[in-house]
N, C-alpha and C positions, 0 to 999 in steps of 0.2 A: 189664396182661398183658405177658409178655416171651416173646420169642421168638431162635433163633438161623435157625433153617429154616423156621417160616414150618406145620411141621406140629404140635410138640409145643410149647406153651404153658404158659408157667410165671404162678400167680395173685402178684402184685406189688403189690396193695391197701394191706396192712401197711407197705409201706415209702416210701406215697406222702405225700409232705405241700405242703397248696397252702394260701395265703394265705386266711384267713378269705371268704366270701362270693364264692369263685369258684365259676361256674356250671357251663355248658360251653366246648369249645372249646379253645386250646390255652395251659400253661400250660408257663412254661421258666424260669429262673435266666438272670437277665444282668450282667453286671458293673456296678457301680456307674460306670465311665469310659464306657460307653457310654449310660447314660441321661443320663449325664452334657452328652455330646456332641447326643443328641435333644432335651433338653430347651433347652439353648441355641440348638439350632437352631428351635429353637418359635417362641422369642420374640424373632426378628429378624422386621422387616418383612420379607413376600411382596414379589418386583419387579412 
């Protein structure tokens, strides 16, 4: 659903596209630099 005011509601179904086997919850587009950045930060040792 999209909205600008929060009264009239536009259906946005059609235009949604999510990664096979996503459930609920929230899904978003992230750069590739940033997973980037997450994922090396994974696999350094905790202090």
């Amino acid at each position: 659903m999209k909205t600008r005011d929060f009264i009239k509601w536009e259906e946005q179904s059609t235009r949604l596209v999510v990664p096979p086997g996503t459930r609920h919850g929230a899904a978003l587009t992230v750069p590739g630099k940033v997973i980037e950045k997450l994922m090396a930060q994974k696999s350094k040792p905790s202090p």
